[in-house]
N, CA, C and O atoms as CSV, one atom per row, in Angstrom:
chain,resi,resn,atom,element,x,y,z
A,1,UNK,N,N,-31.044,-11.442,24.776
A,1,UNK,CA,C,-30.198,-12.605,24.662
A,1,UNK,C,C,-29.355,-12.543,23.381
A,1,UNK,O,O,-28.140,-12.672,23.232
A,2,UNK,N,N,-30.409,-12.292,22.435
A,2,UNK,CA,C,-29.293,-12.336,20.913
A,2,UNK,C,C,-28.298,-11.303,21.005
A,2,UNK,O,O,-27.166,-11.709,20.743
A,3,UNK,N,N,-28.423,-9.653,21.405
A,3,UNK,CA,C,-27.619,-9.134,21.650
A,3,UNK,C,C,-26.049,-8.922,22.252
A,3,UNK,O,O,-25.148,-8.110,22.042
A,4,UNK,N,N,-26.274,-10.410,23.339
A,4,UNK,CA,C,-25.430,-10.709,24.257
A,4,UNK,C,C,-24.632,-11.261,23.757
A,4,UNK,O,O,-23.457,-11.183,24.115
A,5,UNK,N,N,-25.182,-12.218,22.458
A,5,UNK,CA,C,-24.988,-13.374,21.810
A,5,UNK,C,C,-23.788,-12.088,21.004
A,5,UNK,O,O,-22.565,-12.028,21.129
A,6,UNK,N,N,-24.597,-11.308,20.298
A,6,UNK,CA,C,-23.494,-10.709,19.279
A,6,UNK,C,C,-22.053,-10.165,20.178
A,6,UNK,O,O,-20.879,-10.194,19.808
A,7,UNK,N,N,-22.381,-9.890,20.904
A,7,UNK,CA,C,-21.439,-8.985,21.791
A,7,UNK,C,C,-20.172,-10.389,21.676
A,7,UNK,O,O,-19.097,-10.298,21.085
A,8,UNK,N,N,-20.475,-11.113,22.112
A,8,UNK,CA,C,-19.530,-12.422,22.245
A,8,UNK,C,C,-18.913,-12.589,20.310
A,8,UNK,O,O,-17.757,-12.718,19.908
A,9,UNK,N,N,-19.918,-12.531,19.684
A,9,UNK,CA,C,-19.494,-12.711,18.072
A,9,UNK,C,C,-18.305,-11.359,17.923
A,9,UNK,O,O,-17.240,-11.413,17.306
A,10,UNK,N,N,-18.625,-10.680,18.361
A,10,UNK,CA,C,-17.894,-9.606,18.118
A,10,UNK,C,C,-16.161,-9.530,18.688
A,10,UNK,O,O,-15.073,-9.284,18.166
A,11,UNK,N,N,-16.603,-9.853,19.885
A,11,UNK,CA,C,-15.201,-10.153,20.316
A,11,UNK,C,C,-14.208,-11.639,19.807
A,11,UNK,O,O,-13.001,-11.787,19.997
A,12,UNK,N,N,-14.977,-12.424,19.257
A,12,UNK,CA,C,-14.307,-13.281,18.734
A,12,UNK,C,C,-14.133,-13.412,17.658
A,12,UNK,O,O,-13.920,-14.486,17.096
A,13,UNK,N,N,-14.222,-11.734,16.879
A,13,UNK,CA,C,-14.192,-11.456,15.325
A,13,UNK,C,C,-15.182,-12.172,14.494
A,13,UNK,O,O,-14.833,-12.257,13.317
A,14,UNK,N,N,-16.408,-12.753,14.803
A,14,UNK,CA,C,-17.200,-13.150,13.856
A,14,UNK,C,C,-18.080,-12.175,13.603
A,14,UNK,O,O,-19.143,-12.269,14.216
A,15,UNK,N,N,-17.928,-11.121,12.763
A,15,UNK,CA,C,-18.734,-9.946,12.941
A,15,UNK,C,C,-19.979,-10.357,11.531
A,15,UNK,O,O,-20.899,-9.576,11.285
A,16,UNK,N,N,-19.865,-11.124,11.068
A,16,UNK,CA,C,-21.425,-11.387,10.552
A,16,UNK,C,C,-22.198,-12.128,11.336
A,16,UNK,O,O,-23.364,-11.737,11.288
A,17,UNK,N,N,-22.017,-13.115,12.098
A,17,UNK,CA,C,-23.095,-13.262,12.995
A,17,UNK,C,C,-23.727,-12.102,13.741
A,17,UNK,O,O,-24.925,-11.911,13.950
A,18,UNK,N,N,-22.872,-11.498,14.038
A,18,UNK,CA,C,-22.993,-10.380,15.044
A,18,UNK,C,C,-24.110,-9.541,14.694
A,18,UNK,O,O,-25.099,-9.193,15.340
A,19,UNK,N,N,-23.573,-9.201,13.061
A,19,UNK,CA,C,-24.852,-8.509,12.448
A,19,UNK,C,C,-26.039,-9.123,12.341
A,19,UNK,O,O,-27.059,-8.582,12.769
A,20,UNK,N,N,-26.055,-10.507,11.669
A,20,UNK,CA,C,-27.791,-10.633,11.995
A,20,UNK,C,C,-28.197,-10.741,13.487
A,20,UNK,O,O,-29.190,-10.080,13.791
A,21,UNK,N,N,-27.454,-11.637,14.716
A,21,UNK,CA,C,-27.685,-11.123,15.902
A,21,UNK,C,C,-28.395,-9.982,16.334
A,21,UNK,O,O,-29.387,-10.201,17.028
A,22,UNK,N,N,-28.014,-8.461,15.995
A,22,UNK,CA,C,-28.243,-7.462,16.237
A,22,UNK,C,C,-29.304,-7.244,15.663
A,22,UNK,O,O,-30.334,-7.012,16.296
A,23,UNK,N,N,-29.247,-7.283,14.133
A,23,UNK,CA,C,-30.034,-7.045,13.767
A,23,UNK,C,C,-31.888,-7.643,13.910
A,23,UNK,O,O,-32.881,-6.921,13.831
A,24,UNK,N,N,-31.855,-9.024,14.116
A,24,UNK,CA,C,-32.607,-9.802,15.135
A,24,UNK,C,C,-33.201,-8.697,15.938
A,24,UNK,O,O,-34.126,-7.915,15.718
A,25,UNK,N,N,-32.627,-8.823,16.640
A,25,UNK,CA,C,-32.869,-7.692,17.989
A,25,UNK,C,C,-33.968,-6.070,17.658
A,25,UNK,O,O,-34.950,-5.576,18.211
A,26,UNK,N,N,-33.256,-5.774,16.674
A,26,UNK,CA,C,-33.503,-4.746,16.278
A,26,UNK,C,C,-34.962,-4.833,15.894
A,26,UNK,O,O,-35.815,-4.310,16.611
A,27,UNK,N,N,-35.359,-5.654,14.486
A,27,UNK,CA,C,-36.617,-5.949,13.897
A,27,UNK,C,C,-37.141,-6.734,14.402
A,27,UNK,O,O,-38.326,-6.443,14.563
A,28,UNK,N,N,-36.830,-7.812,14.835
A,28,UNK,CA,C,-38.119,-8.726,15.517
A,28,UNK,C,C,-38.661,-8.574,16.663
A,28,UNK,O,O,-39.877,-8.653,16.836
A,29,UNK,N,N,-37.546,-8.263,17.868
A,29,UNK,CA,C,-37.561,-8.459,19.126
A,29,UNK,C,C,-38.650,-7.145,19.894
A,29,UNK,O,O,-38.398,-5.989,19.553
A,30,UNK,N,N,-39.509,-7.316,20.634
A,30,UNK,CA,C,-40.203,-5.882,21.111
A,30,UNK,C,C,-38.753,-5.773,22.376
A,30,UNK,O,O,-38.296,-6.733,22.996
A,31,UNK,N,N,-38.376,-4.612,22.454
A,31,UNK,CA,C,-37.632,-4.232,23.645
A,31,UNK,C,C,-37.297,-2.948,24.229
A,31,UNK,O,O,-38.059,-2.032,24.538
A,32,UNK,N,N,-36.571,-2.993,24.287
A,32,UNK,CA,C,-36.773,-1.007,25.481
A,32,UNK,C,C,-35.658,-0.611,24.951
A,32,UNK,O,O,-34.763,-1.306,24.471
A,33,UNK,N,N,-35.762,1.122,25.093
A,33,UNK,CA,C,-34.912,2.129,24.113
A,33,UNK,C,C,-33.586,1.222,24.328
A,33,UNK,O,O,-33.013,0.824,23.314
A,34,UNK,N,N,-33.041,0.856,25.688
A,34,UNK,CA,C,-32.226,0.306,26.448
A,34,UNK,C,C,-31.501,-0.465,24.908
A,34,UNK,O,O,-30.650,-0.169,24.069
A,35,UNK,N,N,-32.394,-1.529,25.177
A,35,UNK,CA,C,-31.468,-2.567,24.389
A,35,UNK,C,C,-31.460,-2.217,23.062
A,35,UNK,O,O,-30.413,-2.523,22.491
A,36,UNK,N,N,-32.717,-1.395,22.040
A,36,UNK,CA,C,-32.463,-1.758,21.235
A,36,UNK,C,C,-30.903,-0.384,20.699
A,36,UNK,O,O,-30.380,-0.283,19.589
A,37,UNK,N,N,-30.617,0.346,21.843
A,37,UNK,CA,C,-29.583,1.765,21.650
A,37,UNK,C,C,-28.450,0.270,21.578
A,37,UNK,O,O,-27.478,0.262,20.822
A,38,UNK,N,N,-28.714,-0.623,22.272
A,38,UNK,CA,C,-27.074,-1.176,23.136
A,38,UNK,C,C,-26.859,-2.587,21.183
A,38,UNK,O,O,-25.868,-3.053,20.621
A,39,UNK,N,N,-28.298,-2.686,20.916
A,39,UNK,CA,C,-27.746,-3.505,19.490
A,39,UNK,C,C,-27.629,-2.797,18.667
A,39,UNK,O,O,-26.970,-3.316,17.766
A,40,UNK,N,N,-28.155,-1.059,18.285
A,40,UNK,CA,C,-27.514,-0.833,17.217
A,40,UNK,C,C,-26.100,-0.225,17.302
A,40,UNK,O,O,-25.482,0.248,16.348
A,41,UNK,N,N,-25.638,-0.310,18.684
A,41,UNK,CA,C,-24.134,0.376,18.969
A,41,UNK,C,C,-23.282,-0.813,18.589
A,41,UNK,O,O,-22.143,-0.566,18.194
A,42,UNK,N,N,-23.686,-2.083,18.656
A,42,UNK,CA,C,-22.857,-3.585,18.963
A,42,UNK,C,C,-23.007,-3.884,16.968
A,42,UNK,O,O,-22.276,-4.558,16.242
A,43,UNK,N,N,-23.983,-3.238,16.694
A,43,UNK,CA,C,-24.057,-3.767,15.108
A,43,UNK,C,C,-22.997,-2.679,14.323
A,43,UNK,O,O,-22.270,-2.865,13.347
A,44,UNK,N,N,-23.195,-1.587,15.078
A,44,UNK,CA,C,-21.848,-0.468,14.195
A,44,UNK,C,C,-20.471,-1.178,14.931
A,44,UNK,O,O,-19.410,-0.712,14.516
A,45,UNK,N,N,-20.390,-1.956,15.687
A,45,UNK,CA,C,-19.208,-2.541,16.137
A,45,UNK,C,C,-18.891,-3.645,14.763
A,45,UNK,O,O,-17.894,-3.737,14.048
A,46,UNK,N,N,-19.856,-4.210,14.757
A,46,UNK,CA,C,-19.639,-5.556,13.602
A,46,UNK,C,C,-19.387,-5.043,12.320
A,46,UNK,O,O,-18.780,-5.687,11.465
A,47,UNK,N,N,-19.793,-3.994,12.164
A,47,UNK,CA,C,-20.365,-3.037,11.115
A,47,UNK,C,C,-18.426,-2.250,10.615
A,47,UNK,O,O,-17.987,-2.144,9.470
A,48,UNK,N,N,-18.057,-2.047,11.285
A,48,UNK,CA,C,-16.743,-1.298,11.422
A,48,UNK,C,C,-15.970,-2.827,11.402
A,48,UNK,O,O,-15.150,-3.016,10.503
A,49,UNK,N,N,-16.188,-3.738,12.231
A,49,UNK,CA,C,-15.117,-4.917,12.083
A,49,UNK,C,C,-15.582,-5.315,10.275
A,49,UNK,O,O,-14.738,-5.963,9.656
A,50,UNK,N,N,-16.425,-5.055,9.787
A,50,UNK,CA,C,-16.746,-5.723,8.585
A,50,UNK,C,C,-15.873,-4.962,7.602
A,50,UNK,O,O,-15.595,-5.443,6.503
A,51,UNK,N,N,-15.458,-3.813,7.989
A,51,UNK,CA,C,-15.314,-2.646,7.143
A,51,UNK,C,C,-16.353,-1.906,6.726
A,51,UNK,O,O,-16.084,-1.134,5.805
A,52,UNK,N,N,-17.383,-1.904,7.095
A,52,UNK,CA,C,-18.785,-1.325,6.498
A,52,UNK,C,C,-19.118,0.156,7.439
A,52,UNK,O,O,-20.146,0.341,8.090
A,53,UNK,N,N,-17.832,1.230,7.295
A,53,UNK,CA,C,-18.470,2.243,8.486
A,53,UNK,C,C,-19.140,2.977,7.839
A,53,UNK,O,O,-18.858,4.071,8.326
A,54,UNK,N,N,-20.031,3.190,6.863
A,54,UNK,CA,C,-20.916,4.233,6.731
A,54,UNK,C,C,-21.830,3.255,6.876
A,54,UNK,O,O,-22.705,3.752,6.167
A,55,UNK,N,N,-22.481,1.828,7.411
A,55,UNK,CA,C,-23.318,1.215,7.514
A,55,UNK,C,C,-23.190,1.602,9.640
A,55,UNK,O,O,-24.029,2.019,10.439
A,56,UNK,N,N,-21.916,1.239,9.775
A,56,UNK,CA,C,-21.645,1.586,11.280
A,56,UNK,C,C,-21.879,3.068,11.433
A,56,UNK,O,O,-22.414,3.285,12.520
A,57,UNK,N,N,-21.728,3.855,10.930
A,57,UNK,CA,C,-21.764,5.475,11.389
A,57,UNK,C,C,-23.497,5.192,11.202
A,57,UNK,O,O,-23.988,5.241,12.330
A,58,UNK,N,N,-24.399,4.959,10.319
A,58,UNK,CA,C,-25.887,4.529,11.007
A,58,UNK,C,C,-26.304,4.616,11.960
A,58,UNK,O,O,-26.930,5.418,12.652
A,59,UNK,N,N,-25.529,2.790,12.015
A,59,UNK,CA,C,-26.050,2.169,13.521
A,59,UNK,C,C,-25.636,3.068,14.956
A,59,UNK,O,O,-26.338,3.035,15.967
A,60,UNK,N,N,-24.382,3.857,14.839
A,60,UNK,CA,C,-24.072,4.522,15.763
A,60,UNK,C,C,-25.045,6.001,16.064
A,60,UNK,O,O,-25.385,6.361,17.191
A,61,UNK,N,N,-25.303,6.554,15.087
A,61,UNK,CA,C,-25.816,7.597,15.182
A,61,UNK,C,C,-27.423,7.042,15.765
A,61,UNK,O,O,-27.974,7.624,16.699
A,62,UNK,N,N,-27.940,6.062,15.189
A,62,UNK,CA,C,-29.072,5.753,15.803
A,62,UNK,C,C,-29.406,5.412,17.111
A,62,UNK,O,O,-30.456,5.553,17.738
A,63,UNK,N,N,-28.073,4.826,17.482
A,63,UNK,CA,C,-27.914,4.742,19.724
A,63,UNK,C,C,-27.535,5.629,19.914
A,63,UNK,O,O,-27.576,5.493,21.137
A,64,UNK,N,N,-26.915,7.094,19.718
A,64,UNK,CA,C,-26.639,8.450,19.846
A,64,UNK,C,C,-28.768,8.956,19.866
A,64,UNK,O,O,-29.244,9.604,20.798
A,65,UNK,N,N,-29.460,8.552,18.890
A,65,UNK,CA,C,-30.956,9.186,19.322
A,65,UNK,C,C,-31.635,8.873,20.263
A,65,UNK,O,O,-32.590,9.523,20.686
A,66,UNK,N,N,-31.002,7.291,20.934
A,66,UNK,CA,C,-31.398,6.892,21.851
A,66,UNK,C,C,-30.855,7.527,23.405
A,66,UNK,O,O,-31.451,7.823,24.440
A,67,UNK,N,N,-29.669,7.557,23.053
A,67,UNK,CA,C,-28.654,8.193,24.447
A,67,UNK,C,C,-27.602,9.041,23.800
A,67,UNK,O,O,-26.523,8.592,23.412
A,68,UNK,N,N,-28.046,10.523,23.687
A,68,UNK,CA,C,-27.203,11.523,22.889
A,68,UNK,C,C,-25.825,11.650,23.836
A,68,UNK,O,O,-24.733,11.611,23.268
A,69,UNK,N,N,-25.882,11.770,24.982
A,69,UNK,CA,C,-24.627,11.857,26.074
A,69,UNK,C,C,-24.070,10.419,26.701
A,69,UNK,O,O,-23.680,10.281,27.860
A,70,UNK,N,N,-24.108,9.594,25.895
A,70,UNK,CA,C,-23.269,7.952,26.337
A,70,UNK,C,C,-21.866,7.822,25.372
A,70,UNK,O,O,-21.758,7.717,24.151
A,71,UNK,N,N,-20.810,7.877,26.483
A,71,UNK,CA,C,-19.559,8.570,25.957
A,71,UNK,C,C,-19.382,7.039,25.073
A,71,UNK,O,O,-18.680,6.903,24.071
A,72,UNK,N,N,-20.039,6.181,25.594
A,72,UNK,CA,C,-19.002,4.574,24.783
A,72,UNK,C,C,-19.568,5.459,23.529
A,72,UNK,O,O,-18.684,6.039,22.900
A,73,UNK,N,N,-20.617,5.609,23.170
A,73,UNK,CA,C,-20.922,5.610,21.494
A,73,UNK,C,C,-20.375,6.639,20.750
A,73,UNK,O,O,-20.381,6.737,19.523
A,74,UNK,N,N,-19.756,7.638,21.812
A,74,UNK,CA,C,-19.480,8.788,21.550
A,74,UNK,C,C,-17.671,8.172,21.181
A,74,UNK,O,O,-17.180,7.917,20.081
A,75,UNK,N,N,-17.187,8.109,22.228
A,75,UNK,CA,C,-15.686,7.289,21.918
A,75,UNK,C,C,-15.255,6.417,20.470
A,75,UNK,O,O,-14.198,6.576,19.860
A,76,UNK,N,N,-16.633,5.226,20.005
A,76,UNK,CA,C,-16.559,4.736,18.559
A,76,UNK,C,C,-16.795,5.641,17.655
A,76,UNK,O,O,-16.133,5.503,16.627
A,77,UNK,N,N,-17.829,6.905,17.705
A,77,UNK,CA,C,-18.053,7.382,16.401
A,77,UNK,C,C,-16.771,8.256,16.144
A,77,UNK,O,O,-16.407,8.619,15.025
A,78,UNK,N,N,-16.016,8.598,17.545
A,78,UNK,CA,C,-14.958,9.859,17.045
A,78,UNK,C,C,-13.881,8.621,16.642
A,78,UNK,O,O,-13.304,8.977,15.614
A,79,UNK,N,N,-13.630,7.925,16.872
A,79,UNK,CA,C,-12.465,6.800,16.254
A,79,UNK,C,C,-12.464,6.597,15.286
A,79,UNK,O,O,-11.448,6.554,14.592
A,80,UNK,N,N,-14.073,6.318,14.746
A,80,UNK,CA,C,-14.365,6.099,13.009
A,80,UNK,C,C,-14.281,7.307,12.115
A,80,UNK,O,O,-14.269,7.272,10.884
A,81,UNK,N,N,-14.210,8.657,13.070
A,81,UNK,CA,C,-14.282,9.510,11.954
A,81,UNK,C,C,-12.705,10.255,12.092
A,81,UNK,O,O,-12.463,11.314,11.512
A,82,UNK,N,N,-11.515,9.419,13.086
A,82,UNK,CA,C,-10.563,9.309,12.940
A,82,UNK,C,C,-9.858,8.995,12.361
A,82,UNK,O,O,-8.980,9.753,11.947
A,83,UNK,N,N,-9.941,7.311,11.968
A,83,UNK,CA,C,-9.801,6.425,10.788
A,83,UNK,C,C,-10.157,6.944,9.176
A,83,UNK,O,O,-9.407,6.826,8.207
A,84,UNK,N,N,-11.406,7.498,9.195
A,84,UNK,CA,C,-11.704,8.048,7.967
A,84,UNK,C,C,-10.927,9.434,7.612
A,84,UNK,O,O,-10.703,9.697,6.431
A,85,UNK,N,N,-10.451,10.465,8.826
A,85,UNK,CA,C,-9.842,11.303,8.570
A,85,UNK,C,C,-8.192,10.900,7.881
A,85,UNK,O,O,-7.615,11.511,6.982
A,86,UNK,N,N,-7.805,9.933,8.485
A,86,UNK,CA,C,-6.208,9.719,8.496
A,86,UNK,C,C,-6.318,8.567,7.257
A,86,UNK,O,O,-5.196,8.568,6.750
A,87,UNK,N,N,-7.089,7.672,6.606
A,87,UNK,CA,C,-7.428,7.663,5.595
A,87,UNK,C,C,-7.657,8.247,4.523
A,87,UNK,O,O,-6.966,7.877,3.574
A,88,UNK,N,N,-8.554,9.210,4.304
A,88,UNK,CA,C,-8.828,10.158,3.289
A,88,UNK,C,C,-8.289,11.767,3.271
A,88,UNK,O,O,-8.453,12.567,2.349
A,89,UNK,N,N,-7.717,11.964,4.339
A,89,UNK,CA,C,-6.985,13.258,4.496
A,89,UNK,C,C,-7.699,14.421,4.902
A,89,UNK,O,O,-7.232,15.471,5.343
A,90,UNK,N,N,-9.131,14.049,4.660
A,90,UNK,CA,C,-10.600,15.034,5.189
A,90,UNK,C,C,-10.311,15.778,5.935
A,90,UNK,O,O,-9.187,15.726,6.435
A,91,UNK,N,N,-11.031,16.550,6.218
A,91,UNK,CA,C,-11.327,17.591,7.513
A,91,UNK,C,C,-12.582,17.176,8.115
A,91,UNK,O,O,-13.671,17.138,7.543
A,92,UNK,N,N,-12.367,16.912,9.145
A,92,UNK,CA,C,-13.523,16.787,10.078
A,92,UNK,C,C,-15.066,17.033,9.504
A,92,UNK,O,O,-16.060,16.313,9.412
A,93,UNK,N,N,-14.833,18.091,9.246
A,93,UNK,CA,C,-16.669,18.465,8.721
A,93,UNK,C,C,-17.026,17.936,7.575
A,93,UNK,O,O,-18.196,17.587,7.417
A,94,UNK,N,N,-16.019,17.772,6.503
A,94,UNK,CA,C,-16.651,17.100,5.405
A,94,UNK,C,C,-17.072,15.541,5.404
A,94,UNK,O,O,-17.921,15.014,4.685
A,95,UNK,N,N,-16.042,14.770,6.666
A,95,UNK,CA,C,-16.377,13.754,7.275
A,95,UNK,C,C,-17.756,13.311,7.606
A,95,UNK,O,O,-18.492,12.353,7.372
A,96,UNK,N,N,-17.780,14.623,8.361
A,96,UNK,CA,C,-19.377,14.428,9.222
A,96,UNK,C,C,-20.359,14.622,8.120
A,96,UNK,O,O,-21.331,13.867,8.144
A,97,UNK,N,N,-20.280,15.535,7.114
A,97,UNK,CA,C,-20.730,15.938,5.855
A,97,UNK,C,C,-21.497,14.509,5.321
A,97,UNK,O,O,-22.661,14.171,5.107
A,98,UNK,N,N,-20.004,13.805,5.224
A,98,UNK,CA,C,-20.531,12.559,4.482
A,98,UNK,C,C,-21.145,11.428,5.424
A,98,UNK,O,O,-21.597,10.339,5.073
A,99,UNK,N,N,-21.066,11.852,6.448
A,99,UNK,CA,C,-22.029,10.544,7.601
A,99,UNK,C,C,-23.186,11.037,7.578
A,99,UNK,O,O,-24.127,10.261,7.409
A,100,UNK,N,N,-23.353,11.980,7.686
A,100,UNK,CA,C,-24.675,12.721,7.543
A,100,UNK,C,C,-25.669,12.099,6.444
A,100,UNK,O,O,-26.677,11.467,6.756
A,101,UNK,N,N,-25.242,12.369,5.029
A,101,UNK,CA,C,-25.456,12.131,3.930
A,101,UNK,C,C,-25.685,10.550,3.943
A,101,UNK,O,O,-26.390,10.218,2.990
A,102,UNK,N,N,-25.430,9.857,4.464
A,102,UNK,CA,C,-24.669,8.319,4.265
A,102,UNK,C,C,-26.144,8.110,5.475
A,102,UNK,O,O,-27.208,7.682,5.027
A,103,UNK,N,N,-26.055,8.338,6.429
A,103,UNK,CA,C,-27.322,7.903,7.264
A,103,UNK,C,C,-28.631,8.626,6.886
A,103,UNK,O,O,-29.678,8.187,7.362
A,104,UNK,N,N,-28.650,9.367,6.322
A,104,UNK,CA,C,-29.933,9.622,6.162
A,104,UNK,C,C,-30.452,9.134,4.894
A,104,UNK,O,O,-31.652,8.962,4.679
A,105,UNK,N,N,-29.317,8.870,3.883
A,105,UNK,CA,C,-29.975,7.640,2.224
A,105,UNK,C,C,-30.096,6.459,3.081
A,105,UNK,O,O,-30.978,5.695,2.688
A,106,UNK,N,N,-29.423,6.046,4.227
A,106,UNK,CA,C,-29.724,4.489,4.812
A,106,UNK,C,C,-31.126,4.502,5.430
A,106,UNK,O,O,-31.879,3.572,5.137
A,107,UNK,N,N,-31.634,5.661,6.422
A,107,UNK,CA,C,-32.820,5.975,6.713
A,107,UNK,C,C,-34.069,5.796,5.885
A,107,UNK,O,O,-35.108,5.185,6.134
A,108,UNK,N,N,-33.649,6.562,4.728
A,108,UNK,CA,C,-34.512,6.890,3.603
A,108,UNK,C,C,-35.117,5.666,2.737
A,108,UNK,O,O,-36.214,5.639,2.178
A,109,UNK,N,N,-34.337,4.875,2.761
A,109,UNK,CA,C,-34.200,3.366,2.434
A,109,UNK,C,C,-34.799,2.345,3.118
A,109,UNK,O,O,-35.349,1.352,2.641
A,110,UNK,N,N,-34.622,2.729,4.560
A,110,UNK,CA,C,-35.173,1.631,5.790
A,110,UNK,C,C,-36.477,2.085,5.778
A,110,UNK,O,O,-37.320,1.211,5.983
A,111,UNK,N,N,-37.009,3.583,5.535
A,111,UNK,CA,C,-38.177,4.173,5.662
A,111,UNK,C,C,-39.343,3.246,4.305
A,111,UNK,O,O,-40.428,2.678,4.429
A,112,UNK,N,N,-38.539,3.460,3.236
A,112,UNK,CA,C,-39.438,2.775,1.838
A,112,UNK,C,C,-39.026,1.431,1.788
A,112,UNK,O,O,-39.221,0.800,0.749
A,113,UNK,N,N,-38.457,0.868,2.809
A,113,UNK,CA,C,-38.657,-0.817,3.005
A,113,UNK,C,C,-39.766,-0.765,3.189
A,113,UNK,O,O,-40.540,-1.190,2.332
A,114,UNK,N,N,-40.274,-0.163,4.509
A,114,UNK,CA,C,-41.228,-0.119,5.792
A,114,UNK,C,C,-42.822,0.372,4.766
A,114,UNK,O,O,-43.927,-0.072,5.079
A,115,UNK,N,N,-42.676,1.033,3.936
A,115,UNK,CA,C,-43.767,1.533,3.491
A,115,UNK,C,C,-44.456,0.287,2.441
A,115,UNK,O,O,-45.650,0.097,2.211
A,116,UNK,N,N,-43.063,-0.597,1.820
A,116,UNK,CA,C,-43.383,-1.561,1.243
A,116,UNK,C,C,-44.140,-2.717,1.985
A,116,UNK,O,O,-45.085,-3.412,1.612
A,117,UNK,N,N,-43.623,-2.705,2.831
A,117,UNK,CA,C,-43.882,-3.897,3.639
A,117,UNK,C,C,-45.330,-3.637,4.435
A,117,UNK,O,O,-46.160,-4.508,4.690
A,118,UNK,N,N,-45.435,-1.968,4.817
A,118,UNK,CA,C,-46.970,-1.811,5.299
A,118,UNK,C,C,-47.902,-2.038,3.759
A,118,UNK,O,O,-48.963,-2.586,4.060
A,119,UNK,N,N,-47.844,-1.862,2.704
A,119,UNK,CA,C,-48.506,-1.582,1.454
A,119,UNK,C,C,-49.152,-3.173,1.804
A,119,UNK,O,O,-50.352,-3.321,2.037
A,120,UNK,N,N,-48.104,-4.400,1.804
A,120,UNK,CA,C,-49.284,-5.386,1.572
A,120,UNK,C,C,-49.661,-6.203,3.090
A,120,UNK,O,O,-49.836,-7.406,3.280
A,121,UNK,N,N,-49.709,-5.067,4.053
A,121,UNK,CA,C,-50.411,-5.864,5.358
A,121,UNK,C,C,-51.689,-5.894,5.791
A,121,UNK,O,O,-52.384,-4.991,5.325
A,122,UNK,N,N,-52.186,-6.587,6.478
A,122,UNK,CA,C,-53.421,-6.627,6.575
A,122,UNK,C,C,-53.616,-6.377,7.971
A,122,UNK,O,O,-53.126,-7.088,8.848
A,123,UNK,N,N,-54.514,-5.111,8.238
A,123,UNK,CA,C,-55.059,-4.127,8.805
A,123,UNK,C,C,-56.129,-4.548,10.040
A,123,UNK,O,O,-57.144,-3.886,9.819
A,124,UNK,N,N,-56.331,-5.380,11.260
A,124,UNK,CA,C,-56.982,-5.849,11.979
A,124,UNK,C,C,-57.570,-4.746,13.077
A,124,UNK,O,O,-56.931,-4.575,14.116
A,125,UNK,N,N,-58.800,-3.997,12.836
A,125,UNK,CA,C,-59.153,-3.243,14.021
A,125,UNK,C,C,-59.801,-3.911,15.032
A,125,UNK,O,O,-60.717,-4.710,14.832
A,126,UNK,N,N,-59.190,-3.500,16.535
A,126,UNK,CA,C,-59.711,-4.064,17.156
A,126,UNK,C,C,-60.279,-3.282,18.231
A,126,UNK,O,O,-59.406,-2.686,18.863
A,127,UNK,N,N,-61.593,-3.067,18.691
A,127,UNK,CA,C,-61.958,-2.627,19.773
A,127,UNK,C,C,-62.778,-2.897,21.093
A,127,UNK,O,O,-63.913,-3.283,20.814
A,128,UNK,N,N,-62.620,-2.840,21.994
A,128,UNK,CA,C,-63.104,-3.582,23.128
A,128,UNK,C,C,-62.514,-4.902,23.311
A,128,UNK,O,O,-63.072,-5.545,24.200
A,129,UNK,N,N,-61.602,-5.458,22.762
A,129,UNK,CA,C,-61.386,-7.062,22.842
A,129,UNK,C,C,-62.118,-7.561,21.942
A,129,UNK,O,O,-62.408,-8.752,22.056
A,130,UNK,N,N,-62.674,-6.723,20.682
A,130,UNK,CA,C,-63.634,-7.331,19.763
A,130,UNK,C,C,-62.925,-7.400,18.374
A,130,UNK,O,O,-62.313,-6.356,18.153
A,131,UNK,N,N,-62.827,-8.315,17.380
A,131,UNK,CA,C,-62.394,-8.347,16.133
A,131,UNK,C,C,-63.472,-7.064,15.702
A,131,UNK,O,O,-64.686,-7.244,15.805
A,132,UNK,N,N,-62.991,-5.943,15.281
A,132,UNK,CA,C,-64.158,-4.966,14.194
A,132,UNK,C,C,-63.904,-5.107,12.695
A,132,UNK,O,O,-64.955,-5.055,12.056
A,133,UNK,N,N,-62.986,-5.245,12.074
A,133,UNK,CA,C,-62.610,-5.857,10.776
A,133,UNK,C,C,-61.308,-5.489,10.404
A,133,UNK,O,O,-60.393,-4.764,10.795
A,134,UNK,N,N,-61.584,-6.286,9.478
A,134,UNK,CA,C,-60.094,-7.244,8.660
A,134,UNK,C,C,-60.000,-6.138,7.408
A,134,UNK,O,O,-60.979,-5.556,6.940
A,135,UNK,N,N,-58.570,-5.963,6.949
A,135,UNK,CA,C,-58.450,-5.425,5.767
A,135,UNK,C,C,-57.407,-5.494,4.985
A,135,UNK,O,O,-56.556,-6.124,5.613
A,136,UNK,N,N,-56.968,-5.168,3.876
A,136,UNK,CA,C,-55.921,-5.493,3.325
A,136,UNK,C,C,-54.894,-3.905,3.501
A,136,UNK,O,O,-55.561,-2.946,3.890
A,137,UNK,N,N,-54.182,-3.772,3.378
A,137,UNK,CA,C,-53.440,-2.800,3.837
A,137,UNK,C,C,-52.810,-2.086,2.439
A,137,UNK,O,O,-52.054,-1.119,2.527
């Protein structure tokens, strides 16, 4: 639903709703490769309307792990690294050079959120339908 929601933000240029929309989706929501490929493609949409494309070259490359041969995502990332070419005068590879570089410090980052955030959780084993114990994480 929130996804749907952004898709509509997006087309009516409100591309920060769009982003937490998506992003919603992304972290809270349990959902299938499906949707969560189709919000991080709709968040590099908001992401690019924001001006933020090395935040969008991310989100894009991350629905590219989901669906490596889905031409829509394929069609935005070569546009953005169009824009960035005819912008900066680049060559293609140093482009990709720097998306490369640019998603994997964003990775690297999302990774030592995640490690922070496991550091103070608390650890519930459960087996058979039985509480076995509680722990601090």
């Amino acid at each position: 639903m929130k996804s749907n929601l952004a898709h509509t933000r997006i087309k009516m240029g409100n591309f920060s709703s769009a982003v937490r929309n998506t992003t919603y989706v992304i972290i809270i929501s349990e959902t299938t490769p499906e949707i969560l490929a189709k919000a991080h493609f709709r968040r590099g949409l908001a992401h690019v309307g924001l001006g933020g494309d090395f935040k969008a070259a991310s989100d894009f490359s991350t629905a590219k792990d989901f669906f490596p041969k889905d031409a829509t995502i394929d069609r935005e990332f070569k546009a953005m690294i169009t824009r960035w070419r005819k912008n900066d005068k680049e060559s293609e590879q140093t482009v990709m050079d720097r998306i490369s570089s640019s998603v994997k410090q964003m990775r690297d980052e999302k990774a030592a959120a995640f490690q922070r955030f496991l550091a103070g959780a608390t650890v519930i084993t459960v087996a058979n339908g039985q509480v076995q114990g509680v722990r601090q994480h």
